[in-house]
VOMIGU-646943 format. One line per 8 residues: number of its first residue (from 1); for each residue x, y, z of C-alpha. Coordinates in nm, 3 decimals, decimal comma, padded with zeros to 5 digits. Example, Ala and Ser with C-alpha at 12.3 -4.5 7.8 and 13.67 -1.06 7.14 Angstrom:
<recs>
1	01,230:-00,450:00,780 | 01,367:-00,106:00,714
</recs>
This chain:
<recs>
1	00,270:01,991:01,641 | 00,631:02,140:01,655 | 00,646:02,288:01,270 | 01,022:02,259:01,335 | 01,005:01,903:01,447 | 01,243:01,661:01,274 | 01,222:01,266:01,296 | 01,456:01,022:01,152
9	01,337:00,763:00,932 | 01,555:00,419:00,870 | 01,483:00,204:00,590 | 01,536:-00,123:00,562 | 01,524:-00,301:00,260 | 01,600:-00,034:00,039 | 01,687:-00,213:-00,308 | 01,308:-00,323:-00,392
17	01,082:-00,086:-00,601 | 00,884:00,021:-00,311 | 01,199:00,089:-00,059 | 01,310:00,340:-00,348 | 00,973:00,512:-00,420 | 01,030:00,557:-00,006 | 01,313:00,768:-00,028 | 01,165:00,977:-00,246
25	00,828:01,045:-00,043 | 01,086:01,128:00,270 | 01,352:01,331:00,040 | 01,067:01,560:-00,011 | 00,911:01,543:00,371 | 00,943:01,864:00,541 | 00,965:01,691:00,902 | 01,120:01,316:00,785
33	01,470:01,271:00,720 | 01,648:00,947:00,650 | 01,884:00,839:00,925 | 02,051:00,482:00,745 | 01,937:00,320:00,447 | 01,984:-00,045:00,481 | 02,043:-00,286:00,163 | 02,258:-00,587:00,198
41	02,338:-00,552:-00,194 | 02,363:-00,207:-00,231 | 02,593:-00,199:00,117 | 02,864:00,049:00,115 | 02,769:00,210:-00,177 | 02,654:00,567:-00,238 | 02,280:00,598:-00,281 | 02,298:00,843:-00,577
49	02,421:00,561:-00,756 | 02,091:00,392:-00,798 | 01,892:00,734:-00,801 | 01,972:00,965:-01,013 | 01,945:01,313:-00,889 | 01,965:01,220:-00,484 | 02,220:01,495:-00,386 | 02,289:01,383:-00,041
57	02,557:01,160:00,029 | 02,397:00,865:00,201 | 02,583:00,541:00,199 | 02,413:00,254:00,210 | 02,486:00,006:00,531 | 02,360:-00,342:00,610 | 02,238:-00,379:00,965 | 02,187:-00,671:01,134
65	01,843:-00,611:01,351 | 02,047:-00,514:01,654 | 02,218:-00,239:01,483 | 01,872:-00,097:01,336 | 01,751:-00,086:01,701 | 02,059:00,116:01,854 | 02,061:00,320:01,559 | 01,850:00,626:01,729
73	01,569:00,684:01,491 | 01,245:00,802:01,533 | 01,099:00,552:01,232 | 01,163:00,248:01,130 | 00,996:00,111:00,797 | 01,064:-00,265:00,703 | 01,060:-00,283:00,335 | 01,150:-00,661:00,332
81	00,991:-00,952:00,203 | 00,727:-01,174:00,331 | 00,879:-01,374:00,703 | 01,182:-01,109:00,711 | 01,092:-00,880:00,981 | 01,023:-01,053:01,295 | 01,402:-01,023:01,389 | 01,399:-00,680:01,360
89	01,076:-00,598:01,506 | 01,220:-00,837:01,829 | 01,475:-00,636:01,852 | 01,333:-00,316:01,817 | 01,126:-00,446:02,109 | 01,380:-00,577:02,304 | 01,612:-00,239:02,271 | 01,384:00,079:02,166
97	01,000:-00,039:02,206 | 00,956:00,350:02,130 | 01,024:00,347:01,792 | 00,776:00,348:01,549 | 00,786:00,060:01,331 | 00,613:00,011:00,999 | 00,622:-00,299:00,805 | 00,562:-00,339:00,465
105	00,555:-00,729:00,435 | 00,247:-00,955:00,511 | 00,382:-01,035:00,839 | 00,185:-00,878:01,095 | -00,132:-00,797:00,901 | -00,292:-01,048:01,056 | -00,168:-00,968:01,450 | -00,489:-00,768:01,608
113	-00,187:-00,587:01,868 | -00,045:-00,419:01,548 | -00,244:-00,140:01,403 | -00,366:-00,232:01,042 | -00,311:00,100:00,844 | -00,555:00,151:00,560 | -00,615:00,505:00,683 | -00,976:00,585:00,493
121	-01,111:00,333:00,681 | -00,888:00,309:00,991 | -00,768:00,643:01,034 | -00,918:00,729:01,383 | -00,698:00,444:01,567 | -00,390:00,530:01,455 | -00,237:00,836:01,606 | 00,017:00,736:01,880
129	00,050:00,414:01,716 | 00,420:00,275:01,740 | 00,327:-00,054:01,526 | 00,208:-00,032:01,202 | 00,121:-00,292:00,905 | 00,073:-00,184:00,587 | -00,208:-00,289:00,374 | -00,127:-00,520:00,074
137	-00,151:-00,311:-00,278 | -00,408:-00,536:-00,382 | -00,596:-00,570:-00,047 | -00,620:-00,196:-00,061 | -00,797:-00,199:-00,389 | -01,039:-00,482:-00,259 | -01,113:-00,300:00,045 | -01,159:00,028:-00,094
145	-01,373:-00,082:-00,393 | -01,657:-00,265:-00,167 | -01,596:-00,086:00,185 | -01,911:00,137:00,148 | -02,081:-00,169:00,102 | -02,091:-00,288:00,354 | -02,421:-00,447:00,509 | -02,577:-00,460:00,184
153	-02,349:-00,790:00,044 | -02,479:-01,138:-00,015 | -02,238:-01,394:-00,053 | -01,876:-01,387:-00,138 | -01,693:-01,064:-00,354 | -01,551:-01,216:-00,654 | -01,223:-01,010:-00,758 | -01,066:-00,958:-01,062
161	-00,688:-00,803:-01,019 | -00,444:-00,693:-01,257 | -00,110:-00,553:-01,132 | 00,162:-00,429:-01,325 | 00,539:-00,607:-01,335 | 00,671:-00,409:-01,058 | 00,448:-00,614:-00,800 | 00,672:-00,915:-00,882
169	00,945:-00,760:-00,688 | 01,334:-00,734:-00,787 | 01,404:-01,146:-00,774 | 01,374:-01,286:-01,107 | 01,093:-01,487:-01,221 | 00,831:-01,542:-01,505 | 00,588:-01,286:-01,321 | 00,820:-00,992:-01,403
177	01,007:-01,129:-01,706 | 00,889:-00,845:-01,947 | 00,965:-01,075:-02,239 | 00,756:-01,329:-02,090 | 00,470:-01,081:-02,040 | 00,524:-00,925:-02,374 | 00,154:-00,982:-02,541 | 00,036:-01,206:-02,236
185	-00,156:-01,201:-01,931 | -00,038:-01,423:-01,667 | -00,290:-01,541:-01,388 | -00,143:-01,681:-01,059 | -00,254:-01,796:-00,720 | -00,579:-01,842:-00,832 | -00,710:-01,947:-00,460 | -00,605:-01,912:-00,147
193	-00,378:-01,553:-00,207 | -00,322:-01,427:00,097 | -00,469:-01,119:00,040 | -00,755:-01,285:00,012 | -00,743:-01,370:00,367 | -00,621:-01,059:00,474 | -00,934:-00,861:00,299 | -01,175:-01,122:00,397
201	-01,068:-01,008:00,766 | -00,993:-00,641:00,785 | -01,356:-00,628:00,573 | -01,509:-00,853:00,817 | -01,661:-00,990:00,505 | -01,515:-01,316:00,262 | -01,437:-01,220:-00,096 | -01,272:-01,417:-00,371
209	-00,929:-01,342:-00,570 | -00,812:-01,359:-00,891 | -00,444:-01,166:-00,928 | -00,323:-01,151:-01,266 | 00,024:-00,965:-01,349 | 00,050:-00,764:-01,733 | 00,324:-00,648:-01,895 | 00,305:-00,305:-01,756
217	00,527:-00,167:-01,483 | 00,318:-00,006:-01,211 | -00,013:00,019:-01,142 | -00,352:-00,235:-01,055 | -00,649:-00,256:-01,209 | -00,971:-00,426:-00,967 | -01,267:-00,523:-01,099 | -01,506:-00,619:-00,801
225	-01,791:-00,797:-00,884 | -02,074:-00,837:-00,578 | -02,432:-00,963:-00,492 | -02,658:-00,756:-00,297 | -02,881:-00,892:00,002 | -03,179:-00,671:-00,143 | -03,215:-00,512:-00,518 | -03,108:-00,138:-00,518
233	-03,061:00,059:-00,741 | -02,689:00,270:-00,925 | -02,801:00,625:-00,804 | -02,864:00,470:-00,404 | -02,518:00,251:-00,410 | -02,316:00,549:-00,576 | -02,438:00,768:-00,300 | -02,267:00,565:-00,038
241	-01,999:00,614:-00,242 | -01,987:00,914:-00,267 | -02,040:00,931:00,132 | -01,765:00,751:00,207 | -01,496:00,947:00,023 | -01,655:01,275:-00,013 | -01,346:01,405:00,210 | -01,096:01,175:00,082
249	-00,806:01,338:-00,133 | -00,674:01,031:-00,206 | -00,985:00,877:-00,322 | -01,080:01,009:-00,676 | -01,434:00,939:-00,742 | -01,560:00,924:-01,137 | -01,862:00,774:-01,330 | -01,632:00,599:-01,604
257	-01,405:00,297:-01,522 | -01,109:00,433:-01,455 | -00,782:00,349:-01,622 | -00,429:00,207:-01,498 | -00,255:00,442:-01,717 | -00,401:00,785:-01,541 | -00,374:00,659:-01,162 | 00,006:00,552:-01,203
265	00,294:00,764:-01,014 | -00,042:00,913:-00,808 | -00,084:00,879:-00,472 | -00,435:00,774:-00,466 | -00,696:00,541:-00,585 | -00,978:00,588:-00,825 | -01,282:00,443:-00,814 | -01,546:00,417:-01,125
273	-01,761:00,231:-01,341 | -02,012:00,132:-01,094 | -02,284:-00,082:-01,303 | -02,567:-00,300:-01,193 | -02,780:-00,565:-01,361 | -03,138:-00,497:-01,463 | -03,267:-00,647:-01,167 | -03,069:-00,440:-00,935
281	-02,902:-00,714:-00,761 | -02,568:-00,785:-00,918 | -02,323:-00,488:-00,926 | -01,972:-00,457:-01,045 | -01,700:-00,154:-00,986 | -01,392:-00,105:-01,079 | -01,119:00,024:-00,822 | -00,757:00,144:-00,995
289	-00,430:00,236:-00,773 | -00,048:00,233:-00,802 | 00,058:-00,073:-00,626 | 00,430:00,078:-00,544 | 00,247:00,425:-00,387 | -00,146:00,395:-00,274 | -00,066:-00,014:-00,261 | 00,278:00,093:-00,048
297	00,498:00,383:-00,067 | 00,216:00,691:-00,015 | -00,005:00,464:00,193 | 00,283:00,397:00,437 | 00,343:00,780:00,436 | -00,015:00,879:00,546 | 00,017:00,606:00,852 | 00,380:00,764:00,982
305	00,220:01,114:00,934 | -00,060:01,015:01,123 | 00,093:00,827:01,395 | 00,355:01,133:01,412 | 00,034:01,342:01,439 | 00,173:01,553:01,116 | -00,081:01,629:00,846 | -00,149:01,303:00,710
313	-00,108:01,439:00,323 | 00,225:01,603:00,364 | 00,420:01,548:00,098 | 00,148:01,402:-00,119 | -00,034:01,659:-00,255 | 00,083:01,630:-00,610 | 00,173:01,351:-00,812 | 00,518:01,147:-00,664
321	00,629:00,973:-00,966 | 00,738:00,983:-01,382
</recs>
């Protein structure tokens, strides 16, 4: 790697919570640099104006997907919603099939030509990658929470999530009203949420989700309960726990439960609370993230560092948000 090496980064889709905790991550990048920032509200205003203390004088632009393609950067990230970015990733294709592209939305987790980036359990494939689809913030908890389980499962994962306001999105509705969630918890989607599909396949194994939004801003809170094919017993399970992410800075390990309020504006997951029934064949554990960083923002980071083949922690290494 060229330690002097510079790549541009365009956003696009810069309004939402996640396309702002972004700019951030690549303000602070050593080798990234933002080339355009692309917001169809926020066009052709200055970007300190919805971030206090950015110092540089980016203006915000609205490009069509043709203009993103000619625009000469090294990076493109999509930070759209769901069915937005097939026009641009067309016409990256059509006009700079170099580019790296990495998209945020749900729209190409489920295309085995794109590389799916959950990098503690994908990492190896994704150097040189010039495609990328981000995990969902929820799908990474899932996957995370019940990946070293794998093999030892009996029947579908039944999954309990709680995510913060901020998962809502910008648009206006009852699932980030704050007045609405004032005192409440507000289930939704109860069957068929699509990352219940897309963990059921990247996990190669079916599980069953229950999303729930609370009234506070950032941050989920998965509670993963399983079956096991044979009894075992905490010590054994924890192990492969403990196997799995012995190496994994962004994977915090710890015996208690862990708590929304000490993983959010972190970079990581934790992972705790690991209890089984008496007869050793009913488990539960409790994975906790920050669905606008580890559920987006940092994840996405670790996937262009490692595609760039940069260190895949750059600019992570201490905590990224208030």
């Amino acid at each position: 790697m060229n330690p002097m090496k510079q790549y541009s980064v365009g956003l696009v889709g810069a309004r939402g919570y996640v396309g702002i905790e972004l700019i951030g991550l690549i303000e602070r990048h050593p080798h990234l640099q933002l080339g355009f920032v692309s917001s169809r509200e926020w066009a052709g205003r200055a970007l300190s104006a919805f971030l206090p203390g950015y110092a540089r004088k980016h203006l915000c632009v609205a490009h069509s997907p043709e203009q993103a393609a000619k625009a000469g950067v090294d990076v493109l990230v999509l930070a759209m919603p769901n069915k937005a970015a097939k026009p641009y990733v067309e016409a990256i294709d059509a006009l700079a099939p170099d580019t790296l592209v990495l998209d945020l939305s749900a729209d190409y987790r489920f295309d085995g030509s794109w590389y799916y980036g959950l990098p503690e359990l994908t990492r190896l494939a994704c150097r040189g990658q010039r495609r990328i689809s981000n995990p969902g913030c929820y799908a990474t908890a899932m996957q995370l929470a019940l990946a070293p389980l794998r093999g030892l499962l009996n029947g579908p994962a039944q999954c309990f999530g709680v995510s913060g306001y901020s998962g809502a999105g910008t648009t206006p509705s009852d699932k980030n009203n704050p007045a609405k969630l004032h005192d409440n918890l507000m289930p939704y989607s109860l069957a068929g949420h699509i990352h219940e599909a897309e963990v059921s396949r990247h996990l190669d194994h079916p599980v069953e989700f229950m999303p729930h939004v609370a009234a506070h801003f950032r941050g989920i809170s998965m509670t993963v309960n399983f079956h096991l094919k044979d009894a075992a017993s905490r010590d054994a399970l924890w192990q492969r726990y403990v196997e799995a992410y012995a190496d994994e800075p962004m994977v915090e390990l710890q015996a208690e439960a862990p708590w929304v309020s000490r993983i959010a504006g972190r970079p990581g997951a934790s992972i705790g609370g690991l209890t089984l029934s008496a007869d050793g064949r009913r488990g539960i554990v409790v994975c906790c993230l920050d669905n606008l960083l580890k559920g987006a923002a940092s994840q996405a980071l670790q996937n262009i560092n490692l595609a760039l083949g940069l260190d895949e922690f750059c600019a992570l290494h201490e905590e990224t948000a208030a």
